[in-house]
Kinemage of the C-alpha trace (Angstrom):
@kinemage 1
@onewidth
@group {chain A} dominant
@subgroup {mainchain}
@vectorlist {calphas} color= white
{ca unk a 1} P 45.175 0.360 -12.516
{ca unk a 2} L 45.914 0.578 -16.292
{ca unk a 3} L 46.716 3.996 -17.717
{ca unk a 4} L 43.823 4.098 -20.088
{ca unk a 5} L 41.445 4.642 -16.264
{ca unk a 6} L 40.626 8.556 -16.261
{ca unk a 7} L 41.435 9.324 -12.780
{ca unk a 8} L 38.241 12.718 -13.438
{ca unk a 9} L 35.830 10.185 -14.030
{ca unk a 10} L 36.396 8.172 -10.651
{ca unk a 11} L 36.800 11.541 -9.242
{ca unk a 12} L 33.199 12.681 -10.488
{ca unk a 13} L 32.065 9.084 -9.816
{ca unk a 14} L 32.468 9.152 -6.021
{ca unk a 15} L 31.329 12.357 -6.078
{ca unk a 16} L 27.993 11.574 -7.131
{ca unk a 17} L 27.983 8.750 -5.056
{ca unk a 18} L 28.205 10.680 -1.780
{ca unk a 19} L 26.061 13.380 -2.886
{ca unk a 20} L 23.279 10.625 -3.521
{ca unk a 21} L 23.707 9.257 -0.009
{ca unk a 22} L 20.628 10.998 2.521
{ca unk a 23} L 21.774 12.765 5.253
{ca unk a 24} L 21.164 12.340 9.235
{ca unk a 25} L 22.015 14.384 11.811
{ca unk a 26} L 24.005 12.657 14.398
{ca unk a 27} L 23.199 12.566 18.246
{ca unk a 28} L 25.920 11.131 20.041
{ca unk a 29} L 29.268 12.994 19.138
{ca unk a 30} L 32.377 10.878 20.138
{ca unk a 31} L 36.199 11.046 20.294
{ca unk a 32} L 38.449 8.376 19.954
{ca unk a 33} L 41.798 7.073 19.270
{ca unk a 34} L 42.992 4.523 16.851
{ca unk a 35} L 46.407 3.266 16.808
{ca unk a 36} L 47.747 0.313 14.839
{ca unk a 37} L 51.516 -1.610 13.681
{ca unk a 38} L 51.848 -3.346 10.583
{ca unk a 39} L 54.158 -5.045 8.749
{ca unk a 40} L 54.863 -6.462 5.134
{ca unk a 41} L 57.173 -8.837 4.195
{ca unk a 42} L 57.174 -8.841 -0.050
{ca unk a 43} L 57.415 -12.607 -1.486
{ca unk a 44} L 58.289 -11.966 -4.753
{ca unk a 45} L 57.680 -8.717 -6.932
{ca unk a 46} L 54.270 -9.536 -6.970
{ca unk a 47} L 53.448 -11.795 -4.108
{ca unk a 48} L 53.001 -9.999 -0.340
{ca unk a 49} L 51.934 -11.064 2.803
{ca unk a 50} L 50.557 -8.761 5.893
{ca unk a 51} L 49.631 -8.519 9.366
{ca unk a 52} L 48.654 -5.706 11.332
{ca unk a 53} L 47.449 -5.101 15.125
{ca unk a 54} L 44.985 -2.664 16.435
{ca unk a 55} L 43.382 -0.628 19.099
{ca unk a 56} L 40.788 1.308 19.154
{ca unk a 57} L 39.105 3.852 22.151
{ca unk a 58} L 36.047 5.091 22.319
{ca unk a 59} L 33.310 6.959 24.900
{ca unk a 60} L 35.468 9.833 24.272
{ca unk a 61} L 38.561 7.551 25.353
{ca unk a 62} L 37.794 5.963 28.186
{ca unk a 63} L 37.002 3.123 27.245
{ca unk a 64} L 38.560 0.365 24.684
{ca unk a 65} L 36.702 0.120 21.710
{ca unk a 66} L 37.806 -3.073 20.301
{ca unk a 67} L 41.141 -4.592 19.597
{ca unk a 68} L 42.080 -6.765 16.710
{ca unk a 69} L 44.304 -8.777 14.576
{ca unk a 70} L 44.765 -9.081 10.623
{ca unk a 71} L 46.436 -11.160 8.579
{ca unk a 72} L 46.057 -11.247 5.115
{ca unk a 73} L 48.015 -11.125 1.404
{ca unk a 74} L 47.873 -9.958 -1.541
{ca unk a 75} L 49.155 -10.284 -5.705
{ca unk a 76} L 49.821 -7.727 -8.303
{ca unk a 77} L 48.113 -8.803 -11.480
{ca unk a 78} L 49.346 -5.965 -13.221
{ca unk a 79} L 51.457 -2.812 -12.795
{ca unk a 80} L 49.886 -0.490 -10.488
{ca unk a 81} L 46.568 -3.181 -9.924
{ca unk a 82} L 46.840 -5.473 -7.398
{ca unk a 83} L 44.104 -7.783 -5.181
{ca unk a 84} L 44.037 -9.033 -1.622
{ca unk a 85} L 42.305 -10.787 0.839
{ca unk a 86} L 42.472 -11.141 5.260
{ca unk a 87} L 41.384 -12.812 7.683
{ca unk a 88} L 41.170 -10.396 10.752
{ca unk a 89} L 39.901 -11.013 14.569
{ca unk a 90} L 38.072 -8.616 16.278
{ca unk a 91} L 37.647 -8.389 20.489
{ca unk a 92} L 34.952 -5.635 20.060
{ca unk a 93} L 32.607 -3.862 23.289
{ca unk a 94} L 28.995 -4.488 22.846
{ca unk a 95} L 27.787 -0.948 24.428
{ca unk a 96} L 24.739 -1.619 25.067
{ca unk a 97} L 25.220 -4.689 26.904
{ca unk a 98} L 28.646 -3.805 28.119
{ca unk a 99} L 30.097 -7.218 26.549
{ca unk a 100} L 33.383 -7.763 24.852
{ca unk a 101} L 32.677 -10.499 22.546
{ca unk a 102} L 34.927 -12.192 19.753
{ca unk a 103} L 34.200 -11.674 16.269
{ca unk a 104} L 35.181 -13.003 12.673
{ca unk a 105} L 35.802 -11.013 9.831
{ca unk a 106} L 36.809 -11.904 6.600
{ca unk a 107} L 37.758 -9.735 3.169
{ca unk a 108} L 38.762 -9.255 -0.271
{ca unk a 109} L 39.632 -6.225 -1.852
{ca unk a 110} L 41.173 -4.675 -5.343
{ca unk a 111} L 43.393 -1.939 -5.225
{ca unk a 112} L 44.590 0.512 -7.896
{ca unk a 113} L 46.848 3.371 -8.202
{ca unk a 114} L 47.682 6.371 -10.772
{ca unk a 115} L 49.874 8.955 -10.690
{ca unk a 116} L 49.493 12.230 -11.590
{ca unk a 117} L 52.340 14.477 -12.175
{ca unk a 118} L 53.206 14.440 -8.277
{ca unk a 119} L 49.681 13.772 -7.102
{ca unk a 120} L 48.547 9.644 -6.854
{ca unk a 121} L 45.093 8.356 -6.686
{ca unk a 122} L 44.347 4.857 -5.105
{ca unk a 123} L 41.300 3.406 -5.338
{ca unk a 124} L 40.334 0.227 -2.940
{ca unk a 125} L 36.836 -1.417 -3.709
{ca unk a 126} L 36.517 -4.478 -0.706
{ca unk a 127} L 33.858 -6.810 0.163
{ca unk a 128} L 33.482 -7.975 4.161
{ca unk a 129} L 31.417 -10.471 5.981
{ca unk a 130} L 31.550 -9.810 9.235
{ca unk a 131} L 30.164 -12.892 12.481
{ca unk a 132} L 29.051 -11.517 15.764
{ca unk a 133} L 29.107 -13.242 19.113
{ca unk a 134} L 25.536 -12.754 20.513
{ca unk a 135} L 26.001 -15.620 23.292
{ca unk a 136} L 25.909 -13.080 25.989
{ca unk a 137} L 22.985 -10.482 25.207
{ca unk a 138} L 20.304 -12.043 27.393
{ca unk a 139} L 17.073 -9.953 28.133
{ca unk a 140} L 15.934 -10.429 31.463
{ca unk a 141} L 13.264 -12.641 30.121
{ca unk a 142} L 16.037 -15.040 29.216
{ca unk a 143} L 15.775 -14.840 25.298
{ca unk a 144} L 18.776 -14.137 23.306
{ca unk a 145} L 18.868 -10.463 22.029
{ca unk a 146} L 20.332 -11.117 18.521
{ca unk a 147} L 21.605 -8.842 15.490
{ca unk a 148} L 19.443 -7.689 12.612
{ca unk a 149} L 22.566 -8.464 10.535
{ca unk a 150} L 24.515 -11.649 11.526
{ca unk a 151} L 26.369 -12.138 9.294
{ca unk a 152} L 26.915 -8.745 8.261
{ca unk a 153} L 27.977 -8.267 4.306
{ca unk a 154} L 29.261 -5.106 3.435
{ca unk a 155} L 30.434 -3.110 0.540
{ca unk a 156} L 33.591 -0.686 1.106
{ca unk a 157} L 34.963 1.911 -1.287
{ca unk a 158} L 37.893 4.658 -0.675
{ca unk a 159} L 39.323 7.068 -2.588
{ca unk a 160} L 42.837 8.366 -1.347
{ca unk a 161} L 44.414 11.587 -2.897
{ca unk a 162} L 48.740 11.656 -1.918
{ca unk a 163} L 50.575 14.707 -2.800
{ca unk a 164} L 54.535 13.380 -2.798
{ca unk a 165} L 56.448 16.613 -1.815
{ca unk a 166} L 59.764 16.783 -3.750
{ca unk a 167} L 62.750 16.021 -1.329
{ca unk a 168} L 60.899 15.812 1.170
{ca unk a 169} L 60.324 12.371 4.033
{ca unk a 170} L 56.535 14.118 4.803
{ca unk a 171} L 53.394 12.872 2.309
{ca unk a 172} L 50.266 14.418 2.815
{ca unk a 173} L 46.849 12.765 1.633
{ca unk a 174} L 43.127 13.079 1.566
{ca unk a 175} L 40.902 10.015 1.704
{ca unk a 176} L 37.144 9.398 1.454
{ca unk a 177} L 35.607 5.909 2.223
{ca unk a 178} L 31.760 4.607 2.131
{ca unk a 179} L 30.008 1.835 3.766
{ca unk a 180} L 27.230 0.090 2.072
{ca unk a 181} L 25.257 -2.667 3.616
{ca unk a 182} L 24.565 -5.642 1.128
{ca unk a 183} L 22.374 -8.092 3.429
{ca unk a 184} L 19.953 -5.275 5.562
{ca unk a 185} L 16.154 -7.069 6.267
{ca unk a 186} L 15.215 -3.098 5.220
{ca unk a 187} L 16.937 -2.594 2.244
{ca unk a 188} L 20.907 -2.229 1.219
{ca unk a 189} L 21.964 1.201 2.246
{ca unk a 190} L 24.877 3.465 2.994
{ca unk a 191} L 25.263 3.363 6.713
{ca unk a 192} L 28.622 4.764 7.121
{ca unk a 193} L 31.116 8.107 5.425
{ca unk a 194} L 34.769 8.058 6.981
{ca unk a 195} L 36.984 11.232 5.621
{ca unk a 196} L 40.610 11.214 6.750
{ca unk a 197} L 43.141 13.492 6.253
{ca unk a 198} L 46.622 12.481 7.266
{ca unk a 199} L 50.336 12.614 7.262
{ca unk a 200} L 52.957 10.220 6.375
{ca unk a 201} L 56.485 10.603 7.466
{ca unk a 202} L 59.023 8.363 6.077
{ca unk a 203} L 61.536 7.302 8.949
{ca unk a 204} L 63.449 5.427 6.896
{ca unk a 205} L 63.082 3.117 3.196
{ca unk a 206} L 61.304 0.490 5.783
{ca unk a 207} L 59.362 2.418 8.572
{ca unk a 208} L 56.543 4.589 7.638
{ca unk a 209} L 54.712 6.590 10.621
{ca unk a 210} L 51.194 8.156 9.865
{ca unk a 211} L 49.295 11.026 11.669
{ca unk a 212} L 45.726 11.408 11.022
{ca unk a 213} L 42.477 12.713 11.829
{ca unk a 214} L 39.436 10.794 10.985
{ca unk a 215} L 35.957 11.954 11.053
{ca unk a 216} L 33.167 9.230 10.821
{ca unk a 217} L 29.616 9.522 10.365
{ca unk a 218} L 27.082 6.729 10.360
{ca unk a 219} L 23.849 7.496 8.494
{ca unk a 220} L 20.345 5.683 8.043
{ca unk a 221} L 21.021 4.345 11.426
{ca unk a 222} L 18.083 4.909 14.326
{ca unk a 223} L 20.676 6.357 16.804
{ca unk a 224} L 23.551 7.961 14.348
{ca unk a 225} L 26.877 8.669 15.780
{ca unk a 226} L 29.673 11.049 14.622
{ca unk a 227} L 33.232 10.605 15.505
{ca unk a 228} L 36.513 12.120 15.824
{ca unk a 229} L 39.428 10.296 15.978
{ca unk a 230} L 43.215 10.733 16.714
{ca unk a 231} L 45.170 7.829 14.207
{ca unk a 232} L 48.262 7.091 14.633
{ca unk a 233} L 50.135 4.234 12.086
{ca unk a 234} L 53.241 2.196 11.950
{ca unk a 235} L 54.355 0.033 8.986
{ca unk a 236} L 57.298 -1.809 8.484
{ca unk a 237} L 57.950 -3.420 5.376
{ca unk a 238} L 60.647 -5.647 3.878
């Protein structure tokens, strides 16, 4: 992100952008844990490459949520500015059918940062297309039960807000991300606000472990669902 970006104005921007968004109150509270490894292995100073592997838990933990793999890269076109894209595989549980089915995901995202005395402000704006597996929703009349979005196109921005403590290996940070639906039959919406707040400790110039709690909140959705979550994060990078 070049200097001449005024850090207030994406502040307000985002801002405004939630405030717009309609709320819904949600009916099925959940809990859930998310807990992912990563690791980075730099090319060149502006050349990357990534993978990371997940798991995620939900019906307040009992069950697995989905698991997945990423792997993806990305290239700094300027200081502080840099853009990316993955390719990640997804084993997620269809609920209602109680299915784990396969699906494709694939992304592309821009990243900025700025600092700010000892405050930094990275913004991420990333598109995703999303494939579904709907070989094994059969009604009992026989008929396929399919998606109303397959593909799925969405539209992902987050804010993140670090505070680097002098001296210190702990980093804490404040992050606010929405989902916007670009190919709904009903009309693009918002259908998703995830805040986290979390806590990086430094193990080491290579190892990074991050505590978090995540709440997420779907909205415009006929059965909405809010979420708490226990994250947990490992990146190594080299």
């Amino acid at each position: 992100m070049t200097r001449n970006i005024n850090i207030r104005t994406l502040l307000l921007a985002l801002a405004s952008l939630l405030a717009a968004c309609p709320t819904v109150k949600a009916q099925t509270p959940d809990f859930g844990i998310w807990a992912s490894a990563e690791v980075e292995k730099k090319l060149s100073p502006k050349w990357s490459l990534n993978g990371e592997l997940e798991l995620r838990t939900h019906n307040h933990s009992r069950e697995i949520g989905r698991w997945g793999l990423k792997l993806g890269g990305d290239f700094g076109i300027v200081r502080n500015l840099k853009l990316g894209a993955a390719y990640q595989f997804l084993y997620f549980h269809d609920t209602e059918y109680s299915d784990y089915q396969p699906r494709h995901r694939l992304m592309a995202y821009a990243q900025g940062r700025q600092r700010w005395g000892n405050f930094s402000f990275t913004l991420r704006e990333r598109i995703q297309v999303t494939t579904k597996d709907e070989t094994d929703r059969i009604k009992k009349s026989g008929k396929t039960d399919t998606y109303k979005l397959n593909p799925e196109w969405s539209w992902r921005n987050r804010l993140k807000m670090a505070y680097d403590i002098p001296r210190c290996r702990f980093t804490p940070s404040l992050s606010v991300e929405a989902f916007y639906l670009l190919n709904h039959p009903d009309g693009n919406r918002f259908d998703c606000i995830r805040t986290i707040a979390s806590l990086a400790w430094r193990l080491d110039r290579k190892s990074v472990v991050d505590f978090s709690v995540i709440y997420n909140r779907e909205i415009n959705r006929q059965n909405p669902q809010d979420k708490l979550v226990a994250g947990i994060n490992y990146a190594y990078s080299f």
